[in-house]
Each structure stands twice: as structure tokens, then as C-alpha cells.
KOLLOKOL-52391 format. One record per residue (C-alpha): residue number from 1; residue in one letter; x, y, z. Coordinates in Angstrom, 3 decimals. Example, Ala and Ser with C-alpha at 12.3 -4.5 7.8 and 13.67 -1.06 7.14 Angstrom:
// residues 2
1,a,12.300,-4.500,7.800
2,s,13.670,-1.060,7.140
//
This chain:
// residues 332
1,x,-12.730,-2.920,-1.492
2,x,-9.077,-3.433,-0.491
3,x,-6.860,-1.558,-3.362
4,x,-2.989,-1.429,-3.385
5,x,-2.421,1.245,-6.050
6,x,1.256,2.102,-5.628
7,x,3.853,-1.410,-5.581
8,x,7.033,-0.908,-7.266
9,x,8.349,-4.203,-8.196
10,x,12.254,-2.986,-8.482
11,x,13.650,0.258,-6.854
12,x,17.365,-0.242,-6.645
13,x,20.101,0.669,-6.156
14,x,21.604,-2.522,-5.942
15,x,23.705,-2.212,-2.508
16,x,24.038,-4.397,-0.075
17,x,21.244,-2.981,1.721
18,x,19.283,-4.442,-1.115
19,x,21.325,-7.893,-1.296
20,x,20.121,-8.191,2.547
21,x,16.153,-7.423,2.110
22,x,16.215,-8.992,-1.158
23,x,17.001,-12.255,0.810
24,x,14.555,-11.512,3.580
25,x,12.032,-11.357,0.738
26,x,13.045,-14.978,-0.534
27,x,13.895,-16.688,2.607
28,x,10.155,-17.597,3.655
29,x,10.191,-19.341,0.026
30,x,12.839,-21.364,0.640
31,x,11.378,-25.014,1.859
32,x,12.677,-28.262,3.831
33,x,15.177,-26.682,5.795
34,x,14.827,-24.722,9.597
35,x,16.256,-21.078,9.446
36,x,19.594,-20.893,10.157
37,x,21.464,-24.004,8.841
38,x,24.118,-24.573,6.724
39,x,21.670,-26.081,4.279
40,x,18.773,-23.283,4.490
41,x,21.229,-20.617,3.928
42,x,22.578,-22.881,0.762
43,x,18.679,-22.359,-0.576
44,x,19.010,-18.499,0.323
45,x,21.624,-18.036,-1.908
46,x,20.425,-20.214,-5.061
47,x,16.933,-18.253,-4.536
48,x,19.346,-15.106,-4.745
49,x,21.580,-16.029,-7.685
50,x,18.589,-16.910,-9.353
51,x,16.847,-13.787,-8.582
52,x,19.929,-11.636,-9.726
53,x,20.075,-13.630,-12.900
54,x,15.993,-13.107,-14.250
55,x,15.894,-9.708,-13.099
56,x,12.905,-7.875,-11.444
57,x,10.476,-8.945,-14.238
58,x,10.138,-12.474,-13.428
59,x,6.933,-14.556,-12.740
60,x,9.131,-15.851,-9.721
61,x,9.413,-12.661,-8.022
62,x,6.267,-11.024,-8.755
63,x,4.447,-14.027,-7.531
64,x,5.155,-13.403,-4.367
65,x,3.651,-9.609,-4.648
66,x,0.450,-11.932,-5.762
67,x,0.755,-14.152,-3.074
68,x,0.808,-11.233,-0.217
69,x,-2.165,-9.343,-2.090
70,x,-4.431,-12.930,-1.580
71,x,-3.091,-12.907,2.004
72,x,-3.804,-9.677,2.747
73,x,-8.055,-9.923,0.825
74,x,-6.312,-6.748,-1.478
75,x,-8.263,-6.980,-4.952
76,x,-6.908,-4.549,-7.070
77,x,-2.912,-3.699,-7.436
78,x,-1.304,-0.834,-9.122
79,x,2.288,-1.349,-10.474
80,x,3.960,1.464,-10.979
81,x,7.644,1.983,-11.805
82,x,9.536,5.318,-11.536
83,x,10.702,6.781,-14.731
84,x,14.204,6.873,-13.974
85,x,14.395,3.206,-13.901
86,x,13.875,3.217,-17.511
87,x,16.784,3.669,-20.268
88,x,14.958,5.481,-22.564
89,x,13.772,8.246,-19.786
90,x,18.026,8.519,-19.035
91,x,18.069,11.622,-21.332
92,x,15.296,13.342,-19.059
93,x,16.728,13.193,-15.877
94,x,20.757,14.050,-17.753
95,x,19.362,17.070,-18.772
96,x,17.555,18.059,-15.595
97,x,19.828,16.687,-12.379
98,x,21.775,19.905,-11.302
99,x,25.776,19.361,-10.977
100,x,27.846,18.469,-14.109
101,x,31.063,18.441,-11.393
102,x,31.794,18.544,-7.851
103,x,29.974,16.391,-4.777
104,x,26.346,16.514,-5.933
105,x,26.905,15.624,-10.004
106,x,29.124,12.912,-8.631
107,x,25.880,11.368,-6.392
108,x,23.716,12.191,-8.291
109,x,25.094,11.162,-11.833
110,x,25.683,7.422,-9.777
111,x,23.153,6.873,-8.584
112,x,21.281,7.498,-11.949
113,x,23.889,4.898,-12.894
114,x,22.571,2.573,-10.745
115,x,19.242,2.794,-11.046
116,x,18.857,3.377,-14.785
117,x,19.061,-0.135,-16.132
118,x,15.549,-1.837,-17.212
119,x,13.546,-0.763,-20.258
120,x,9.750,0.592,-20.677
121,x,9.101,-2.887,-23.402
122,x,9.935,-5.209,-21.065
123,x,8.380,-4.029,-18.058
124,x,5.310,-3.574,-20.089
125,x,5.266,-6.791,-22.275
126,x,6.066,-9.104,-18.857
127,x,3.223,-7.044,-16.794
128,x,0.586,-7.417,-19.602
129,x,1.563,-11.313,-19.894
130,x,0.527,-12.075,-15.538
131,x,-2.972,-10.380,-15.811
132,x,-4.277,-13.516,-16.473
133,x,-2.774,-14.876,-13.634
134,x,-3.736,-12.038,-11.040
135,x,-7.342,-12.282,-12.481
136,x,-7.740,-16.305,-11.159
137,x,-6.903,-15.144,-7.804
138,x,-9.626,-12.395,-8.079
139,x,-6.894,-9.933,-8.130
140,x,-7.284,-7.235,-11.122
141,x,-3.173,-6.658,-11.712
142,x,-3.133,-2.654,-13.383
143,x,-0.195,-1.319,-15.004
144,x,1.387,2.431,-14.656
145,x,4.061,4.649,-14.809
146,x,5.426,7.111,-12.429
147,x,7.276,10.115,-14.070
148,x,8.896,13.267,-12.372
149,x,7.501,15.961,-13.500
150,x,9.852,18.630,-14.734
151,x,8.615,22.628,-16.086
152,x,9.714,22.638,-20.173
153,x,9.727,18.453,-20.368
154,x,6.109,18.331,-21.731
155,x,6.674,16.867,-25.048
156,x,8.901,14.090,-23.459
157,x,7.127,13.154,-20.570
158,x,4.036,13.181,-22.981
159,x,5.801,10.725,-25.224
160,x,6.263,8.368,-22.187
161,x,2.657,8.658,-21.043
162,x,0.943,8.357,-24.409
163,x,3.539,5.144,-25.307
164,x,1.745,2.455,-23.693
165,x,-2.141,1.909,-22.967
166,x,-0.957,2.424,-19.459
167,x,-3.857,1.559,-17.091
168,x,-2.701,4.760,-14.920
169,x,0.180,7.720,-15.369
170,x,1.163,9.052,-11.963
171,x,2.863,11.824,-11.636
172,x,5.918,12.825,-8.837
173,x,8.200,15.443,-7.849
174,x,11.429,13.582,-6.804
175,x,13.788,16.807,-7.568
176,x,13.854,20.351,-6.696
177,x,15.938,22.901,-8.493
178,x,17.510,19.790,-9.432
179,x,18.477,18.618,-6.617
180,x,16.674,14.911,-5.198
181,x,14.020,15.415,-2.183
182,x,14.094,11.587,-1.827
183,x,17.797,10.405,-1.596
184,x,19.650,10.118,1.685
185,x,22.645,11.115,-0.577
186,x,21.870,14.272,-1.379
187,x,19.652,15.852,1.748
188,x,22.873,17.912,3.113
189,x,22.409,19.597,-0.647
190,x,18.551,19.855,-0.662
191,x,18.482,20.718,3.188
192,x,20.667,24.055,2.495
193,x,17.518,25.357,0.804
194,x,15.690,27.501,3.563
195,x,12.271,25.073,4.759
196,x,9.520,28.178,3.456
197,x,11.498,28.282,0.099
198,x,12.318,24.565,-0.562
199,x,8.199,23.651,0.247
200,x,6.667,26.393,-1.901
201,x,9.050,25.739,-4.766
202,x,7.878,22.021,-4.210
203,x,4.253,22.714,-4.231
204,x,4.558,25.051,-7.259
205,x,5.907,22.112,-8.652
206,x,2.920,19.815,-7.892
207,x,0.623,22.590,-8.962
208,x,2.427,22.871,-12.502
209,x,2.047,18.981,-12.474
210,x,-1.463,19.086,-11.667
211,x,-1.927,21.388,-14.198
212,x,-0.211,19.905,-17.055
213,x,-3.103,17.548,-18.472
214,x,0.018,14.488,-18.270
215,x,-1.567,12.771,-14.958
216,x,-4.102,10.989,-13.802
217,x,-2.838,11.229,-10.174
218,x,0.342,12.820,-8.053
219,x,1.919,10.432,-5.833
220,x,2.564,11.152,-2.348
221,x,1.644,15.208,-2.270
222,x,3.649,16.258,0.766
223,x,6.668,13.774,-0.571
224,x,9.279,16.889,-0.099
225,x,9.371,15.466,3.558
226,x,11.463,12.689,2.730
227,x,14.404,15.147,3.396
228,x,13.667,15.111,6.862
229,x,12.575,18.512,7.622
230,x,9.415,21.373,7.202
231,x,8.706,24.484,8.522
232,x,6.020,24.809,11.329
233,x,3.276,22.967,9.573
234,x,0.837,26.104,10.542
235,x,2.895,28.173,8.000
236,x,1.758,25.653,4.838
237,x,-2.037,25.487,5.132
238,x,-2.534,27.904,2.499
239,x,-0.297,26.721,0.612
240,x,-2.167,23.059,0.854
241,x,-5.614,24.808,0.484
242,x,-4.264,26.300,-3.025
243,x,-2.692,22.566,-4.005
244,x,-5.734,21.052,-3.048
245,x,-8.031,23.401,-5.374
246,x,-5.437,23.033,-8.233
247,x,-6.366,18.957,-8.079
248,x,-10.300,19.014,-7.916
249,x,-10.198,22.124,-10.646
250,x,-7.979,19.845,-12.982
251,x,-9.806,16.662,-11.694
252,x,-6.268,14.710,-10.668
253,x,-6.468,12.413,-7.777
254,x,-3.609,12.470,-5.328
255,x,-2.612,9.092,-2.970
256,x,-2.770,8.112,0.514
257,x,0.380,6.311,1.112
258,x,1.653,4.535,3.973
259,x,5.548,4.616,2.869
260,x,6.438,6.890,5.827
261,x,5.378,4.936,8.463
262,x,8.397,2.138,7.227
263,x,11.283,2.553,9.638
264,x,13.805,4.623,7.580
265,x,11.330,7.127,7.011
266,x,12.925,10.606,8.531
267,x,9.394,11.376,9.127
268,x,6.689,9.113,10.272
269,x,3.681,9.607,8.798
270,x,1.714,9.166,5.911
271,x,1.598,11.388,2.795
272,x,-0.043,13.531,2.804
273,x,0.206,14.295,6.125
274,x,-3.255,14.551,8.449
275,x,-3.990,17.843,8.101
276,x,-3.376,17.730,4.356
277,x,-5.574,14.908,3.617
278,x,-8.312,16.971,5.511
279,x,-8.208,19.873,3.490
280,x,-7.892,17.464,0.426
281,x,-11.698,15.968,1.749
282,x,-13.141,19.567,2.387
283,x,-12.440,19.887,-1.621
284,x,-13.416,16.359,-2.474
285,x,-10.113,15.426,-4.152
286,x,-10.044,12.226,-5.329
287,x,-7.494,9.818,-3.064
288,x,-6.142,6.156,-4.090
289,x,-4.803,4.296,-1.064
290,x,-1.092,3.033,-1.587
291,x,1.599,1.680,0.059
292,x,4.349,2.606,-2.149
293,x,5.754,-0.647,-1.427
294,x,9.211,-1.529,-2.939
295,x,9.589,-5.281,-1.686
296,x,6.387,-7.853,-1.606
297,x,5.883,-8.216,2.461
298,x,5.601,-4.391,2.255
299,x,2.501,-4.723,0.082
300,x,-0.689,-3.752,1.797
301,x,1.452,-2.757,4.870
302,x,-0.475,-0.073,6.880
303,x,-4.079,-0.270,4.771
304,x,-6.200,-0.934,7.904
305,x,-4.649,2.405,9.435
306,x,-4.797,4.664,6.080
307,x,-8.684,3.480,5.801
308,x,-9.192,4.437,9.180
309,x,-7.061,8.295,8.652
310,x,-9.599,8.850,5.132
311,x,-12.780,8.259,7.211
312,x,-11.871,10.185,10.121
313,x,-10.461,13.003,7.220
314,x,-13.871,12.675,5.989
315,x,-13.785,10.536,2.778
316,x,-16.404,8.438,1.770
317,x,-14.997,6.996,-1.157
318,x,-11.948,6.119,-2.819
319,x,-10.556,6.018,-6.469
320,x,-8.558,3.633,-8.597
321,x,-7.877,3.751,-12.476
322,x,-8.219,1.756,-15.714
323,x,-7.236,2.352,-18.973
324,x,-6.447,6.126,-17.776
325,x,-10.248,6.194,-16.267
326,x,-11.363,6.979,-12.721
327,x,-13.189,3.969,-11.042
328,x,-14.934,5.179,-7.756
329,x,-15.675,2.389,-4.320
330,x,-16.852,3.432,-1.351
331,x,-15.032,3.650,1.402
332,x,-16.144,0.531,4.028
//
């Protein structure tokens, strides 16, 4: 069984960066024309104005996440966007982002700005209206939500996760003290934190999130590493020995996702890294491949080499979910 349980069908912010792959995404659509002329390009930028104009929840758009799942033999998908995309989660992430003035409030506080712009309805109501259409391409289209988890937010994040009949509620640790893991803007901040003390304030964070009955599964474990540095990995396996009994005593899954081998990743490797996932085996944690794909040719990306990592790890099956319930497949 080929699963995809981790495709974000917006990410943001909306930068040039994401003008340019945007229009990689929709140039292969655009028909009648060889790459590179006058006229081509004129399709380019109609497929882009029109793109800007419906927004990420568009049948137009997400078709093309459907067509790459038949291309790629993937038969289940798990959409999942981040909280912080979200209006209604704004007040969450206000009250939790460190830095009311100077450098850091000013990135951080924009790039909230940016990214905060869609709401939970209408990512919901325009997901639940295309399972039909996933289903006559033998593709069963699931529907989640990705939420930071932060210590004293309980009662909100619960509201979130108890909203919707979400098929799946993942849970994350983005921020540290405050301070994003994940943003190129803000590793000189995060990066000031010495490696032993920013990674075991990190994994008391997963632990916490394990622990707090909100999740069905924590999205890519070892996702500190996106600010480009850890200690000698020797120093953390007790540390990942303790995470990895804190998720098969609460029964939460965790991911394998192939984000970090994409080419702006500071590290290159999956998450959780090797020796993590092997550890996560010797307990028998539940594991969900993913890609954590943010544009549709990234879907699937890397699934023949994550398949390969969980048998060699030691798995023998893997997990997806459905109306908040743990399906099990064996791993083939």
C-alpha cells in the first residue's frame, strides 16, 4: 500500500520564491504551446492570475495533487494544513511567539502576517466536497490538521481538534521558547540556544505533546533540525529512547518524512533521522510515511527510499488514520 499522509496544499508565504515554483507547478498544465515562447509564457501567467485569484482551495489546483498521487500508484493521501495558516488559530500563536519589539517580533509577527490568511470552514467544507472525486481514482482523500503544540494551550488546541470530524490531528513543535525551529528567518535567534539545551527543551516538548491525549500522531520527531545544527548525535540516544517510550506508552504514531531530502533542507535526511527511526522499531511505535510535500510534483517524492529505511529499521507495518482511528498495512 502506497500512503502519502502528510501534503500541505498551501504553505506560504507568498514571495517570489513562491510566485516562481507556483509557476513550475502550472507550467506542465499549460497546453499547445513549446516551453519558452512568447505564447507559452502568455498561458503561464493566465494559469497564475487564475491561481492567485481562487486561492489554494480550488478543484484546479488540488487536481493536480490527484493527478501525481495516480501517477505515482499512491492510494491513500493525508491533507494536512498547519494551524497557523488558519485565522481563527492567530490568537494562539500572538500569545505564544516570543518578541513584542526588536528584530525577532518584527520576523516573526510578519511572517505570521503572511501566512495567517485562510480559514478552518473553508479548508474543511472544499476538502470534504473532492472525496468523491479522489475515491473514482481509487484514491481515499483524508482530511487533518497540524497544530503546534504549546505547554498551557490545552483548552484551545482542544477546541481546534475536537471542531471538525477531522480524519487525523497531528501534532508539531514548530517553536521553542518561542522562538521558530523551522524559519530561515529566525535560525541566527534559535541557533544562540546552546545544541544540548535547544534539543532537550525540544524533545520535552514532543514528550508533553505525546502526552497530552490532543494527537493522533507527531509530525516529523527530530524536526528541531531544520535549524541546521545538533549536537554529536551519540549525545541524544537517550534522549530518543525516552521519546520513543513516551509514544508507544500513549499509543501516538510519529511520521517518516522525506521533506529533508528536498534541496533547501540544511540537513539531508529524513525525519526522524536513521538511528531514531530504529529505536522507534525496537519499541514498535507506530510510523505513517509522508512527504510533507508543500507543492503537487513533491507528492510521493522519496517513498521508494523511506519504504526501503522502515524495513531495514525493522518495521513491518505501517499506519494511517480515519476518523481519528489507526488503520494498520503491512509493509511490502
Amino acid at each position: 500500500m502506497k500512503v502519502d499522509f502528510h501534503v500541505h496544499v498551501e504553505e506560504g508565504p507568498y514571495s517570489l520564491n513562491w510566485l516562481q515554483h507556483t509557476a513550475e507547478s502550472l507550467a506542465d498544465t499549460v497546453s499547445g504551446d513549446e516551453p519558452g515562447g512568447r505564447a507559452w509564457m502568455d498561458g503561464v501567467a493566465k494559469k497564475i492570475k487564475e491561481r492567485i485569484q481562487e486561492g489554494p482551495y480550488s478543484t484546479a489546483w488540488l487536481d493536480l495533487y490527484r493527478e501525481r498521487a495516480k501517477q505515482r500508484g499512491i492510494r491513500i493521501v493525508g491533507v494536512v494544513e498547519h494551524g497557523y495558516r488558519f485565522v481563527e488559530c492567530r490568537p494562539l500563536y500572538e500569545r505564544q511567539l516570543r518578541g513584542s519589539s526588536g528584530q525577532l517580533g518584527k520576523k516573526q509577527r510578519l511572517w505570521l502576517d503572511q501566512v495567517c490568511c485562510e480559514r478552518l470552514d473553508e479548508y474543511v467544507r472544499f476538502l470534504e466536497a473532492q472525496r468523491n472525486r479522489w475515491e473514482e481514482d481509487g484514491i481515499s482523500l483524508r482530511v487533518g490538521i497540524e497544530l503546534d503544540f504549546f505547554p498551557g494551550e490545552e483548552k484551545a488546541l482542544n477546541q481546534v481538534a475536537t471542531a471538525y470530524d477531522w480524519d487525523f490531528c497531528m501534532g508539531a513543535v514548530h517553536f521553542v521558547e518561542g522562538i521558530a525551529v523551522h524559519l530561515p528567518e529566525t535560525r541566527e535567534y534559535i541557533r544562540r540556544m546552546p545544541p544540548e539545551s535547544l534539543y532537550s527543551r525540544y524533545f520535552d516538548l514532543v514528550e508533553l505533546a505525546a502526552g497530552s491525549g490532543l494527537f493522533d500522531l507527531i509530525a516529523h520527531l527530530d524536526g528541531v533540525k531544520a535549524c541546521g545544527y545538533r549536537p554529536e548525535e551519540a549525545s541524544l540516544l537517550s534522549t530518543y529512547q525516552r521519546v520513543a517510550r513516551s509514544l508507544r506508552r500513549c499509543q501516538v504514531a510519529t511520521e517518516i518524512n522525506t521533506a529533508g531530502y528536498r534541496s533547501l533542507a540544511p540537513i539531508q535526511e529524513m525525519s526522524p533521522s536513521y538511528r531514531l527511526l530504529e529505536i522507534l522499531a525496537q519499541h514498535a511505535v507506530a510510523v505513517v510515511p509522508s512527504s510533507g510535500s508543500v507543492y503537487p510534483e513533491q507528492l510521493g517524492n522519496f517513498s521508494e527510499e523511506a519504504y526501503k529505511l522502515l524495513k531495514r529499521a525493522g518495521f513491518a507495518s505501517i499506519s494511517v488514520f480515519e476518523q481519528r482511528k489507526r488503520q494498520i498495512y503491512p509493509l511490502v
